[in-house]
MARBA-3410 file (N, C-alpha, C, O; in Angstrom, 1 decimal):
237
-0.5,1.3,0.2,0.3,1.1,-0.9,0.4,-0.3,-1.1,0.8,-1.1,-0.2 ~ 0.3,-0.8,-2.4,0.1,-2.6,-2.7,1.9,-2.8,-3.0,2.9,-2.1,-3.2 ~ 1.6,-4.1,-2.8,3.5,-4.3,-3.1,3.3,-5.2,-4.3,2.4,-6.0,-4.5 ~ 4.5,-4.7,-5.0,4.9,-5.0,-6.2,6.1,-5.9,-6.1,7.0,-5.8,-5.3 ~ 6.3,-6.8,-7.1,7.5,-7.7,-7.3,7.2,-8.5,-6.1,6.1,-8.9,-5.8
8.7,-8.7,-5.1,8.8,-9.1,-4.0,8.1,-8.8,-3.3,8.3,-9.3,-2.2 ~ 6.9,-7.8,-3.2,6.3,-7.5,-1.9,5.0,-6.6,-2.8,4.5,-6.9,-3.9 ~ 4.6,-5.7,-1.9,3.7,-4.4,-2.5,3.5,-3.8,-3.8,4.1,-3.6,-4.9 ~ 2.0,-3.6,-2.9,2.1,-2.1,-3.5,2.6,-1.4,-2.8,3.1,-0.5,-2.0 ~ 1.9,-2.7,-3.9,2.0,-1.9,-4.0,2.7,-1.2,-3.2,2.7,-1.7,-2.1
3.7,0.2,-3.4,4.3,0.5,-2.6,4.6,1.6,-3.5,3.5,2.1,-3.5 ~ 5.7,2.9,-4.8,5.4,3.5,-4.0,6.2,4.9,-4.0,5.9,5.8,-3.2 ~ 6.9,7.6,-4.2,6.8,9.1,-4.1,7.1,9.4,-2.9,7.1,9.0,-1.7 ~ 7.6,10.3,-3.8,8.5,11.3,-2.0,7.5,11.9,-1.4,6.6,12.7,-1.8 ~ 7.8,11.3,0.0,7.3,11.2,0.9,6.6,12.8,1.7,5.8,13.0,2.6
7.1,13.3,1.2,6.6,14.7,1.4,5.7,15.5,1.0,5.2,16.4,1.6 ~ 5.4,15.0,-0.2,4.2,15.6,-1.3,3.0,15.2,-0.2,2.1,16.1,-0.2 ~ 2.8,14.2,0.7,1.0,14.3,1.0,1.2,14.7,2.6,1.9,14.0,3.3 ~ 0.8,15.5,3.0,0.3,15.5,4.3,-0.3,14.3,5.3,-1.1,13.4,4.9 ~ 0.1,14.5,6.5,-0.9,13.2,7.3,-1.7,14.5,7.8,-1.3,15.7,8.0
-3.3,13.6,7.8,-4.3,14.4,7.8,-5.2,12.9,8.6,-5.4,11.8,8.1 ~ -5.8,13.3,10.0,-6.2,12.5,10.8,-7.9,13.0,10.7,-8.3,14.1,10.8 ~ -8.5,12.2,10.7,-10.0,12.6,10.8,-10.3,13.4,12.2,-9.2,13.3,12.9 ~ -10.9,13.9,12.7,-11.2,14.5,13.8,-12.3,13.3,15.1,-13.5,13.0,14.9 ~ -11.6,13.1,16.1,-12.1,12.7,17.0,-12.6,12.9,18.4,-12.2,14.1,18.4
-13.0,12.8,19.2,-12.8,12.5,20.7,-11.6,12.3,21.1,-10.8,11.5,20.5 ~ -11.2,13.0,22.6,-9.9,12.7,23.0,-9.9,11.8,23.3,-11.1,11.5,23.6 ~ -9.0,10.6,23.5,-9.3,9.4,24.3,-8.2,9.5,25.4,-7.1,9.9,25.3 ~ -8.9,9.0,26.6,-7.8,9.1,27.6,-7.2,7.8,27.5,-6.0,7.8,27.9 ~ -7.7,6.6,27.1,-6.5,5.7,26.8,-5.6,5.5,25.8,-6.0,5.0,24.8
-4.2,5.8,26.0,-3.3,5.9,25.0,-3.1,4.9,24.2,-3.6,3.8,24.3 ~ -2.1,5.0,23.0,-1.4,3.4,22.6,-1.2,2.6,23.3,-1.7,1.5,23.3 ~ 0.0,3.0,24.6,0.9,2.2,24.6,0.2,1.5,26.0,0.9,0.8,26.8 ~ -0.9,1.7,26.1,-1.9,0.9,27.0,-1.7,-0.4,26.3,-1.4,-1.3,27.1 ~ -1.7,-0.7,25.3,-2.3,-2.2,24.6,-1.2,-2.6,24.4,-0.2,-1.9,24.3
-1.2,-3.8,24.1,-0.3,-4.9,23.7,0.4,-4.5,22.5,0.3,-3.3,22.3 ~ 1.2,-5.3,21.4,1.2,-4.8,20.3,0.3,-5.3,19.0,0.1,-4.9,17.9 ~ 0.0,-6.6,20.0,-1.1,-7.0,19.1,-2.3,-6.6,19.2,-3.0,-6.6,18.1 ~ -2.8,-6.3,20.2,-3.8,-5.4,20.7,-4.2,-4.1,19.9,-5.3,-3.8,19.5 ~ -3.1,-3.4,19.8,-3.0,-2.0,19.2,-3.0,-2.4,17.5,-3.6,-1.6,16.8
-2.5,-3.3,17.0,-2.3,-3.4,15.6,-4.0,-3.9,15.1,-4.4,-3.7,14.0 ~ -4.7,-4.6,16.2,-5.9,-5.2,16.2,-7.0,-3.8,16.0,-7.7,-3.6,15.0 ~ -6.8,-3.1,16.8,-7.1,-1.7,16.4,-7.1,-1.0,15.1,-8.0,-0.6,14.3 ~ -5.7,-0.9,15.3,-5.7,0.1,14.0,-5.8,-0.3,12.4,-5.5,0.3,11.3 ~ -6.2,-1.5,12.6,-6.9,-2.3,11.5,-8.2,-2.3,11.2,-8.7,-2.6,10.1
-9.1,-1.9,12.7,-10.5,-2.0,12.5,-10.5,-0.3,12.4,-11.5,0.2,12.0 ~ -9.6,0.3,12.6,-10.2,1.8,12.2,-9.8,1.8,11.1,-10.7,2.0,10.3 ~ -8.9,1.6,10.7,-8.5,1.8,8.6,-9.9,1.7,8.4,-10.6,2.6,8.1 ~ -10.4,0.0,8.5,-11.5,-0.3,7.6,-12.4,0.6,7.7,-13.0,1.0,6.7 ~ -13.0,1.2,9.2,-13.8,2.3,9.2,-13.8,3.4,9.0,-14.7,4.2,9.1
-12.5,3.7,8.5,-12.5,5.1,8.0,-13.0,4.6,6.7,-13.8,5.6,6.7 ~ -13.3,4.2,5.8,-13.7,3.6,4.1,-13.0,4.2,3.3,-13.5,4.2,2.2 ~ -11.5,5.1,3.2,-10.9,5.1,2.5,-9.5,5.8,2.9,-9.7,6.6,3.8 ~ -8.2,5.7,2.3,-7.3,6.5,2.9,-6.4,6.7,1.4,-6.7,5.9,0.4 ~ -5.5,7.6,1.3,-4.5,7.5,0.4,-2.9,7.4,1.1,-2.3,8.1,1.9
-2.5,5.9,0.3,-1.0,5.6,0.6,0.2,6.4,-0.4,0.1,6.1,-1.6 ~ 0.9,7.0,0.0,2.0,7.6,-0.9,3.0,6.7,-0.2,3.0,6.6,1.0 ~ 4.1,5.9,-1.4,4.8,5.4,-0.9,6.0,5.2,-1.7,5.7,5.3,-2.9 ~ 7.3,5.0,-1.5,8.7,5.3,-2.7,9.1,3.9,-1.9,9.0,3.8,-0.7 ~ 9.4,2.8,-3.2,10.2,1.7,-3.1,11.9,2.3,-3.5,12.1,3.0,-4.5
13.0,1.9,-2.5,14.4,2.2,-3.1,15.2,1.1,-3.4,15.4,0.4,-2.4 ~ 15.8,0.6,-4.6,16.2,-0.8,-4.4,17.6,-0.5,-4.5,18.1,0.6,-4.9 ~ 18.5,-1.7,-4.1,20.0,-2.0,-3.9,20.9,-1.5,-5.0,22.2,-1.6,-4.9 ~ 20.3,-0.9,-6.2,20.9,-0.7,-7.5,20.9,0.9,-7.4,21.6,1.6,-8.1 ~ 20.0,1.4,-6.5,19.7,3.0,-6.5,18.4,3.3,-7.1,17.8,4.2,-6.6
17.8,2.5,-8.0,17.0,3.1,-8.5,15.5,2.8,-7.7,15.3,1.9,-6.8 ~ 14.5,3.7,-8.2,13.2,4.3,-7.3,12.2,3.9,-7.7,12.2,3.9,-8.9 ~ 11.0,3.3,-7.1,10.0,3.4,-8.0,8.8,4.1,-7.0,8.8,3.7,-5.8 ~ 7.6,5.1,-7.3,7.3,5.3,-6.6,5.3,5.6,-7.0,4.9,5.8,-8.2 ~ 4.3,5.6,-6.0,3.2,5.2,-6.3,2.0,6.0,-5.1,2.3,6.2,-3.9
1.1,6.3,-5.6,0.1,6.8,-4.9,-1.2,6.3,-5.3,-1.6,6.4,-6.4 ~ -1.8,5.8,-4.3,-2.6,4.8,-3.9,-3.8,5.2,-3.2,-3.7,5.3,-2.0 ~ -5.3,5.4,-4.0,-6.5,6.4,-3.5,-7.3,4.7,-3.2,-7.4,3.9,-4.1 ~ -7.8,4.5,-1.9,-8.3,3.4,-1.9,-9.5,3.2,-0.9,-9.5,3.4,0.3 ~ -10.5,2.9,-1.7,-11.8,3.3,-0.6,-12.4,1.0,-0.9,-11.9,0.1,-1.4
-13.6,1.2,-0.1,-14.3,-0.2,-0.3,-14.3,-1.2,-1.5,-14.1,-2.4,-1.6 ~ -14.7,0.0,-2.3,-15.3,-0.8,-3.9,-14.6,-0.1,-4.8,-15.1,-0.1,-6.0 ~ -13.3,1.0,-4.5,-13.1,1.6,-6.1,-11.5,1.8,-5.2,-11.4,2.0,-4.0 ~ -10.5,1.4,-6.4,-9.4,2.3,-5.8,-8.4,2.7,-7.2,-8.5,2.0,-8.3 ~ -7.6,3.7,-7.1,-6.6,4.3,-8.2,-5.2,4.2,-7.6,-4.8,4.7,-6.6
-4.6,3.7,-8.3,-2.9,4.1,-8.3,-2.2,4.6,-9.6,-2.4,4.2,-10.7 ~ -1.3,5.6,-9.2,-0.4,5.5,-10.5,1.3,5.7,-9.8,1.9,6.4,-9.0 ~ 1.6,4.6,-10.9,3.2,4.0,-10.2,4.2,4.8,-11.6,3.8,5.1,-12.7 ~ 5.3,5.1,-11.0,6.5,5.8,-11.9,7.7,5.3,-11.3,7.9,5.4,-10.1 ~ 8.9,4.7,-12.5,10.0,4.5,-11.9,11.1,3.7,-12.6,10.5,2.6,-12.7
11.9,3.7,-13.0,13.0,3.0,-13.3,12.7,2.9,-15.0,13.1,1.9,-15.7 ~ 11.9,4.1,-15.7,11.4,3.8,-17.1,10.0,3.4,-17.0,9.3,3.4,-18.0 ~ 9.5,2.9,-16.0,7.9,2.7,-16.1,7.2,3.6,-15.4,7.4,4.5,-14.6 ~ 5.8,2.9,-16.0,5.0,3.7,-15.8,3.4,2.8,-15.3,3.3,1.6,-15.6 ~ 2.3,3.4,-14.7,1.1,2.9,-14.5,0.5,3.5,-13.9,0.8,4.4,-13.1
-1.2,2.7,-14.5,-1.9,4.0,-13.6,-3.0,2.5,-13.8,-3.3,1.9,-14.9 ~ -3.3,2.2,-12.6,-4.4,0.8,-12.4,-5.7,1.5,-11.6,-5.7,2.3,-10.6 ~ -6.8,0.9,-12.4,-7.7,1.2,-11.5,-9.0,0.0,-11.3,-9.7,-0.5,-12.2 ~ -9.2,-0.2,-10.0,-9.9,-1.2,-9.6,-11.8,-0.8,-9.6,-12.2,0.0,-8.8 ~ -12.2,-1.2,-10.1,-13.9,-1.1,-9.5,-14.7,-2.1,-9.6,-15.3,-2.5,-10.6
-14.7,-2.7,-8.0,-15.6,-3.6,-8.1,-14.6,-4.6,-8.4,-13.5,-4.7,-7.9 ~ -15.2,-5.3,-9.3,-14.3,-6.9,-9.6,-13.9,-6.2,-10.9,-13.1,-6.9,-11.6 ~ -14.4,-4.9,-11.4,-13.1,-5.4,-12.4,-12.1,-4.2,-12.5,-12.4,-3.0,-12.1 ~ -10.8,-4.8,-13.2,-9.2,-4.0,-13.2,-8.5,-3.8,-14.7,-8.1,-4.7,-15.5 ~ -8.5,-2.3,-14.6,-8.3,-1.7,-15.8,-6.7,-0.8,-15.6,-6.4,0.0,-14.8
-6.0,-1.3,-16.5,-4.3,-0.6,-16.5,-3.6,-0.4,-18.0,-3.6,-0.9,-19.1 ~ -3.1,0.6,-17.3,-2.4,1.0,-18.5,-1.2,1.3,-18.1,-0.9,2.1,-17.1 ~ -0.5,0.4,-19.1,0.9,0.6,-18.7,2.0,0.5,-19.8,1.9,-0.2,-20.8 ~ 3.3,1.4,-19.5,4.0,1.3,-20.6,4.6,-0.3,-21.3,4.1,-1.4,-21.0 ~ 5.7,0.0,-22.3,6.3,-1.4,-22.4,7.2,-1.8,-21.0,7.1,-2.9,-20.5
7.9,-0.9,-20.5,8.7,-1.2,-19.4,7.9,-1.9,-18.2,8.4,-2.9,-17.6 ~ 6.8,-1.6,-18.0,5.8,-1.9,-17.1,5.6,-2.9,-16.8,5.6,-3.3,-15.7 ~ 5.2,-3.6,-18.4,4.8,-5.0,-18.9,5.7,-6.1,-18.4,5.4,-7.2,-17.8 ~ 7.1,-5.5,-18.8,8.0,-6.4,-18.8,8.2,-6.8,-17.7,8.3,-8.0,-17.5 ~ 8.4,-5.7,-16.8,8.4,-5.7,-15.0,7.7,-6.9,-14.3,8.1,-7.7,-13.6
6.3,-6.6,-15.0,5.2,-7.7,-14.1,5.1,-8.9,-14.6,4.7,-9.9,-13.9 ~ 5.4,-8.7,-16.1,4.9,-10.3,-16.4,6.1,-11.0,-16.8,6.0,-12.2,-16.6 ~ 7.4,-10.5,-17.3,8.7,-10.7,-17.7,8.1,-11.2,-19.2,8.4,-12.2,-19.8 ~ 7.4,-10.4,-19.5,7.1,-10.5,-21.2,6.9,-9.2,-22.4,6.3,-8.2,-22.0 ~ 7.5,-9.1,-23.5,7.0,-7.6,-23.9,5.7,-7.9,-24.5,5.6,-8.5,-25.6
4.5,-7.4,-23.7,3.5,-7.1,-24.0,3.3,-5.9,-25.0,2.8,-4.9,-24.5 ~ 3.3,-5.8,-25.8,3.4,-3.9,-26.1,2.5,-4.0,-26.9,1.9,-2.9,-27.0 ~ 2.0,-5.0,-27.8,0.3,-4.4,-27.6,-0.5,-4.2,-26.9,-1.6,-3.8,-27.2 ~ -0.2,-4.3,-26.2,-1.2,-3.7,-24.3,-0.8,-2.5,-24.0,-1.6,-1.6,-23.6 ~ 0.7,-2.3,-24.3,1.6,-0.9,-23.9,0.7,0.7,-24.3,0.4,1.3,-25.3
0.6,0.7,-23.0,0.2,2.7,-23.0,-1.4,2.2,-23.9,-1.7,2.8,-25.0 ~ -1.9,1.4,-23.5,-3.7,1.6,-24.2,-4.6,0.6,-22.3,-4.1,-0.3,-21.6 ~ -5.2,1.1,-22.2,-6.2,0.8,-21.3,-6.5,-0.7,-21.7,-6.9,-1.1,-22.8 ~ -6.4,-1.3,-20.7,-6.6,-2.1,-20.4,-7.4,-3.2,-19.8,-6.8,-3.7,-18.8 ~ -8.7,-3.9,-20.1,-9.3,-4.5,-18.9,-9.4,-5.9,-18.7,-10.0,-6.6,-19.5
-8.5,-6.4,-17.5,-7.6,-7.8,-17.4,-8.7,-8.7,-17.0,-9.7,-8.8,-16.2 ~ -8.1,-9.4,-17.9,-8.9,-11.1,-17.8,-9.0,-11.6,-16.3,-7.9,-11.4,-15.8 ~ -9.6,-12.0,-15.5,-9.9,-12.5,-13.8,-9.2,-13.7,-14.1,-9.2,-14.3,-13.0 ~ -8.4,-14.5,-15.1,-7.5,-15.5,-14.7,-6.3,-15.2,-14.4,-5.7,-16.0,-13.8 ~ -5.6,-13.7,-15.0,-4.6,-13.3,-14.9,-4.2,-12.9,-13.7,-5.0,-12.3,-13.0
-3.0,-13.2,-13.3,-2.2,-12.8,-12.4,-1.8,-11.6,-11.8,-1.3,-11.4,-10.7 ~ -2.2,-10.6,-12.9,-2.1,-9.5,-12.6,-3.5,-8.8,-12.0,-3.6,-7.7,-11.3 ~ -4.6,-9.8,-12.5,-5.5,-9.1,-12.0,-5.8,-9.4,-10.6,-6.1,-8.5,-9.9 ~ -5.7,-11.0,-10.0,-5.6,-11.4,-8.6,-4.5,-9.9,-7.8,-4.8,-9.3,-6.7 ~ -3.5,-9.7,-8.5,-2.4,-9.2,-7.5,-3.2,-7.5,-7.2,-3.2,-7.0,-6.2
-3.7,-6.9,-8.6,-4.5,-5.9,-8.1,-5.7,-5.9,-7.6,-6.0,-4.9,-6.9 ~ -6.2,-6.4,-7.8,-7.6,-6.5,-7.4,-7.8,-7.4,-5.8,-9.0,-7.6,-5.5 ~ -7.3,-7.7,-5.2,-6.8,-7.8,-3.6,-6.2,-7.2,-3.4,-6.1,-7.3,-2.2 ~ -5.5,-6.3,-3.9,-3.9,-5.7,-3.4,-4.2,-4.5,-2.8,-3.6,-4.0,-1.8 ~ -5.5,-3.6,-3.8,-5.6,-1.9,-4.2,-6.8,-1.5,-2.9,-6.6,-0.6,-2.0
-8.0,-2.4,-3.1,-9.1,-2.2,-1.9,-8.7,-2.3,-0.4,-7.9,-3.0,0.2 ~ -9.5,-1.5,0.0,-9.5,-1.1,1.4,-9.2,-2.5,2.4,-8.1,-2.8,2.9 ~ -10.2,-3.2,2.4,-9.7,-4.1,3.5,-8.8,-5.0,3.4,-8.3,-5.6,4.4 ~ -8.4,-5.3,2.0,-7.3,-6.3,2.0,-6.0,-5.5,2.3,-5.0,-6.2,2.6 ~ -5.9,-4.1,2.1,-4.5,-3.2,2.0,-4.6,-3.4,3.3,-3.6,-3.9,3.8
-5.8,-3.2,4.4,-5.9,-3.3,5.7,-5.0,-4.7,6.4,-4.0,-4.6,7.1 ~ -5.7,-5.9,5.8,-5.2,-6.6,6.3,-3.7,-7.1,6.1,-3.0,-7.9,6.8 ~ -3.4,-6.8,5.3,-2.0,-7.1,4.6,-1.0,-6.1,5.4,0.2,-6.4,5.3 ~ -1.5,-4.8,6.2,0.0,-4.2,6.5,-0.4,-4.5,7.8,0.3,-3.9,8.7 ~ -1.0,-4.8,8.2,-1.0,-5.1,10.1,-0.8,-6.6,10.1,-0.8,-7.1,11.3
-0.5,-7.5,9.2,-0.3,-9.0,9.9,1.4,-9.0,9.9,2.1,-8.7,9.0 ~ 1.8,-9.4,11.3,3.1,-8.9,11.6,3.3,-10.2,12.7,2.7,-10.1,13.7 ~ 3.9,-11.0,12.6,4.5,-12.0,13.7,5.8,-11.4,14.4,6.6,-10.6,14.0 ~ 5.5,-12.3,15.8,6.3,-11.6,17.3,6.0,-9.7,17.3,7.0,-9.0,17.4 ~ 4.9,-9.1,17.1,5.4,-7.8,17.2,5.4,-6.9,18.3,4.7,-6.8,19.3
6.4,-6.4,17.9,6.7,-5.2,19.7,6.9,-4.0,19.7,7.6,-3.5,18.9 ~ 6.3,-3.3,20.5,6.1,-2.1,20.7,7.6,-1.3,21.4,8.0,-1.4,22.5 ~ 8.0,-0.5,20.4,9.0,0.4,20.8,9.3,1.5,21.3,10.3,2.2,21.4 ~ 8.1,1.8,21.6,8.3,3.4,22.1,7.6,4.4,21.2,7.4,4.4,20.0 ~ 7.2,5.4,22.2,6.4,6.6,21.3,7.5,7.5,20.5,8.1,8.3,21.2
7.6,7.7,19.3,8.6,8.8,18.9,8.0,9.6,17.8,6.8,9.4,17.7 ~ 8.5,10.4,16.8,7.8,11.4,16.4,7.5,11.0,14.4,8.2,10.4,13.5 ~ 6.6,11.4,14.4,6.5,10.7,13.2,5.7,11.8,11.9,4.6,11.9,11.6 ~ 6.9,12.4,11.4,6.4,13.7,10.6,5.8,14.4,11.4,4.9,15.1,10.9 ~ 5.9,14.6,12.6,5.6,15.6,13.5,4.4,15.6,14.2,3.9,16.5,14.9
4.0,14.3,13.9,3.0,13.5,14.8,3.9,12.6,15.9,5.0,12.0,15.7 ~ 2.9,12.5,17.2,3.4,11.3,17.8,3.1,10.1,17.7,2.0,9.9,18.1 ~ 3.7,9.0,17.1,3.0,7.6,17.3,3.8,6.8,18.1,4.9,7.0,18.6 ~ 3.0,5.6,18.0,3.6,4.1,18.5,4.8,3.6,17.4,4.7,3.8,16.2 ~ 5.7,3.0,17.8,6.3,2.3,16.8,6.3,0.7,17.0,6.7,0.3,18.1
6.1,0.2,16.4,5.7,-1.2,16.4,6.2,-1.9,15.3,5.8,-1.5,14.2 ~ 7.2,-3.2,15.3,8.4,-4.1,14.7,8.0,-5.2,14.5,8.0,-5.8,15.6 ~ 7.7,-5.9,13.8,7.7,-7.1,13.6,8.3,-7.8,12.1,9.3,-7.5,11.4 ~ 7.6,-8.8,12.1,8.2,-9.5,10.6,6.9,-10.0,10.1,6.1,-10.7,10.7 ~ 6.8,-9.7,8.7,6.0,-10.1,7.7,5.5,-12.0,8.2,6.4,-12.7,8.8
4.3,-12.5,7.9,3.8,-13.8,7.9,4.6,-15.0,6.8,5.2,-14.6,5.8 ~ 4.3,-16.4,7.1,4.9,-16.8,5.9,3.5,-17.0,4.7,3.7,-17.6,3.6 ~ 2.5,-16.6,5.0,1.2,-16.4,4.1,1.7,-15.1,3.1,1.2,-14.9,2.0 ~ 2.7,-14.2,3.7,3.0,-13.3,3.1,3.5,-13.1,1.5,3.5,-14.2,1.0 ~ 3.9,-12.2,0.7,4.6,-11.8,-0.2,5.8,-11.9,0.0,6.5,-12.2,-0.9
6.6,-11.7,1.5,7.9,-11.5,1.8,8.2,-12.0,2.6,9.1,-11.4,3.2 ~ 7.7,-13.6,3.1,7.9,-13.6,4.5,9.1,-13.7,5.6,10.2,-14.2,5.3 ~ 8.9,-13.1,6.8,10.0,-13.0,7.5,11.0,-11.6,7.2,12.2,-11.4,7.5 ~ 10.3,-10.9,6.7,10.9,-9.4,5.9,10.3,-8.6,7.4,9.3,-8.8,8.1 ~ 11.4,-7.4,7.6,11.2,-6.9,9.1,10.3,-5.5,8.6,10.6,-4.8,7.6
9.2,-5.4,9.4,8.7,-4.4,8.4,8.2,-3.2,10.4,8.2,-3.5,11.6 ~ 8.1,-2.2,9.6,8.0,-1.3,11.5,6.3,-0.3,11.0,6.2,0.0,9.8 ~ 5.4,0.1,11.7,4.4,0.5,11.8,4.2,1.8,12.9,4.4,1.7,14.1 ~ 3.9,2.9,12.4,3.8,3.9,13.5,2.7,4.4,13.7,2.3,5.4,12.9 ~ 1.9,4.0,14.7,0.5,4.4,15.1,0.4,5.4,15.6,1.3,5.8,16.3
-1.1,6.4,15.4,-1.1,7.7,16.5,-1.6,7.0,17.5,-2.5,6.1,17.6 ~ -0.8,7.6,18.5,-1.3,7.5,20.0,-2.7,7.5,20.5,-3.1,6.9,21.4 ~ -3.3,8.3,19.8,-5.1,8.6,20.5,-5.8,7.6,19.9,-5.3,7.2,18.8 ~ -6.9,7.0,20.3,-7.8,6.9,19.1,-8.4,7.9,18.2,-8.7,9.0,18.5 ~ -8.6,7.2,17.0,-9.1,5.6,16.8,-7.7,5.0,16.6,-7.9,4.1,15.7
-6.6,5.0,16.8,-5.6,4.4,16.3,-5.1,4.6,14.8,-4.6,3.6,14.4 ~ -5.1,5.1,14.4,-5.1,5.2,12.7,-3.5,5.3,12.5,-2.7,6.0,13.0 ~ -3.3,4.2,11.3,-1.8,3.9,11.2,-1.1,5.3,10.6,-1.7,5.7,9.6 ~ -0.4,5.7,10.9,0.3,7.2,10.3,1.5,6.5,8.5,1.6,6.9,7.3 ~ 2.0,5.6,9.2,2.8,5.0,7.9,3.6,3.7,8.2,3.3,3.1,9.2
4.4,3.2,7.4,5.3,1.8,7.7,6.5,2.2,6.9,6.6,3.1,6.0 ~ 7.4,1.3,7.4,8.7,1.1,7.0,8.5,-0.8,6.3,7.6,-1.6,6.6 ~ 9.9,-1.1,5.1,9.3,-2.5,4.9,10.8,-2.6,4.6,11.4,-1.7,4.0 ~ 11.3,-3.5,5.0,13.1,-4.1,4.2,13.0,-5.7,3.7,13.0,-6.7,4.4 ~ 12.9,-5.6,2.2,13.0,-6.7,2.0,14.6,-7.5,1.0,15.0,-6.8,0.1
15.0,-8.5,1.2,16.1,-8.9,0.8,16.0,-10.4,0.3,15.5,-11.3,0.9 ~ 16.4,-10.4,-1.1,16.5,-11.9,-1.7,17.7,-12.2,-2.4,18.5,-11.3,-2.4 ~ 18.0,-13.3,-2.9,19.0,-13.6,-3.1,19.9,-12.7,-4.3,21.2,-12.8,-4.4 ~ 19.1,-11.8,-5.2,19.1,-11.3,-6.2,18.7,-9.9,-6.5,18.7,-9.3,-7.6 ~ 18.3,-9.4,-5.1,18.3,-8.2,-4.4,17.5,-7.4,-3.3,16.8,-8.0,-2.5
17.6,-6.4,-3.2,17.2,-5.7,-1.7,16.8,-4.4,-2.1,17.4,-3.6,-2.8 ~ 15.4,-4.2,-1.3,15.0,-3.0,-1.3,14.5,-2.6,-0.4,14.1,-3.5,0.5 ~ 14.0,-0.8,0.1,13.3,-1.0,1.1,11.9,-0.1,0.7,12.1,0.6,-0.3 ~ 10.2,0.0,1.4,9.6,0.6,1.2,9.3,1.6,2.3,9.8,1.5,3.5 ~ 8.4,2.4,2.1,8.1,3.5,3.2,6.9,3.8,2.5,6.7,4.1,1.3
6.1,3.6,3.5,4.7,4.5,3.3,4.1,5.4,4.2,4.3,5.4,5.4 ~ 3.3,6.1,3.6,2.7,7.0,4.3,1.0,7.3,4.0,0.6,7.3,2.8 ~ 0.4,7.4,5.1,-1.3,7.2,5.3,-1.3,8.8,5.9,-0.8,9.5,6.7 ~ -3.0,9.0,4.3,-3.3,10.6,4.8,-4.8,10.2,4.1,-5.4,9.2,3.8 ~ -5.1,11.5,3.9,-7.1,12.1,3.4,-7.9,10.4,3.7,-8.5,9.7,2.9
-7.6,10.3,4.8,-8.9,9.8,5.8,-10.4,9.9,5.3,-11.0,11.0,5.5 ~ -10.9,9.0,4.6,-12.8,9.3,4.9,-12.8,10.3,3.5,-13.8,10.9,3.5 ~ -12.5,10.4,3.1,-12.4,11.4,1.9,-13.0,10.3,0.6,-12.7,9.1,0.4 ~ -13.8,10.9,-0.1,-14.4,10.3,-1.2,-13.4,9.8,-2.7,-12.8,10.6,-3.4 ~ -13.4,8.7,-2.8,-12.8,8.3,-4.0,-13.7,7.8,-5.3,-14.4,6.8,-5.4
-13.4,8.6,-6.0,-14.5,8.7,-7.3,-13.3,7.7,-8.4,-12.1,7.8,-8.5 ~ -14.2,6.7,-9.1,-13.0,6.1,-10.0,-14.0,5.8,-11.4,-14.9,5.0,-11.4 ~ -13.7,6.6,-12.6,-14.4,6.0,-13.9,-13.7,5.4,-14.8,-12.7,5.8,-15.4 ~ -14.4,4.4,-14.8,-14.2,3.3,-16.0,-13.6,4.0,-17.5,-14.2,4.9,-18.0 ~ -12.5,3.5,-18.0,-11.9,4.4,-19.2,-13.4,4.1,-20.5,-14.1,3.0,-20.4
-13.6,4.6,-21.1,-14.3,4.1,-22.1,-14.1,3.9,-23.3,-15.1,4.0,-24.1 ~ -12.8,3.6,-23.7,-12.2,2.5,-24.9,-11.1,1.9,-24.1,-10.2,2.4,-23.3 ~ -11.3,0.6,-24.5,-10.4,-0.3,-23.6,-10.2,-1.8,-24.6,-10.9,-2.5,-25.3 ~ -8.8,-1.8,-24.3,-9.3,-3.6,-24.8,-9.2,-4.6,-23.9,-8.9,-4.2,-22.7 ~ -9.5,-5.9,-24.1,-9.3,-6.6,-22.9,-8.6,-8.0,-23.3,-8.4,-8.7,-24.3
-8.4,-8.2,-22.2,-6.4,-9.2,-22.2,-6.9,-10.8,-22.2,-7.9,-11.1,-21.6 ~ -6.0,-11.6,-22.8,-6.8,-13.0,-23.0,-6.5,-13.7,-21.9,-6.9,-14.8,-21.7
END
């Protein structure tokens, strides 16, 4: 899930709607809590990438009450989201280098603090100097979603506990200052077996002007993500 605003995604739906769904492996007799925590996060970073795609469901809650929430199909070279929440709306899709969105007026206003609304609710395909397109177009693909939820300074391993009815690792740290949020305490829960594969995260972030937290959740493993190009679009200056 990419983070939005102060953080992600992206980020992010109740949590219940997707199943965790683990690819099928070999037993491994070495557990998580064999490894370090940087050891194990070293891990389950190189299995994300080798699985070549996962879907994030994920609900941002902010300090005001209100929700925003997003599901996130993301393989190597194609990925889909569509975000709902507080009056907005979006549905972005990445292929390749280029990123196509459609989004309400509320949406606009969100991301760029401008009313766009000639852009509003028509497909979109964004200029590569915009800002919005750097923030999706790193944010949505597989390895950078990879690298972005496992970089975690001082992190420590907590104990195995249950996680939607899986067992994982739980593992604490705090966001990088390379980060979106840095120094934001974010928690990670690994399955115990290999390949390691991240089950979901917790994120708390706090600014002077407000506070939210996210939750994600990681399922359909290896599963094919098909993404087509809208074919009437305009494109953004």
């Amino acid at each position: 899930m990419k983070r939005r605003g102060p953080l992600t995604v992206a980020c992010l739906l109740s949590l219940v709607t997707a199943g965790l769904s683990l690819p099928a492996t070999a037993a491994s007799t070495v557990t998580a809590t064999h490894f370090s925590a940087n050891e194990l996060l070293l891990k389950s970073e190189a299995a994300t990438e080798a699985a070549g795609s996962v879907r994030v469901t994920g609900l941002e809650t902010f300090s005001n009450g209100t929700t925003f929430s997003s599901v996130l199909d993301s393989s190597v070279h194609e990925s889909t989201q569509i975000g709902k929440g507080s009056g907005q709306h979006e549905l972005v899709l990445v292929i390749g280098s280029k990123v196509f969105i459609k989004g309400n007026e509320s949406y606009y206003l969100n991301a760029t603090g401008k009313e766009n609304f000639k852009f509003a609710n028509r497909w979109v395909l964004v200029n590569s100097s915009s800002s919005l397109y750097h923030y999706n177009q790193t944010g949505e693909l597989l390895d950078s979603l990879a690298k972005s939820v496992f970089k975690l300074t001082n992190p420590k391993i907590e104990g195995v506990v249950k996680y939607y009815g899986h067992p994982a690792v739980k593992v604490s740290g705090r966001l990088p200052a390379a980060s979106s949020a840095p120094g934001s305490p974010q928690t990670i829960f690994i399955s115990t077996t290999a390949p390691y594969l991240p089950l979901g995260y917790n994120l708390r972030v706090a600014s002077d002007d407000e506070a939210l937290t996210a939750k994600a959740k990681f399922s359909m493993w290896g599963e094919r993500v098909s993404v087509v190009a809208p074919t009437s679009f305009v494109t953004s200056s």
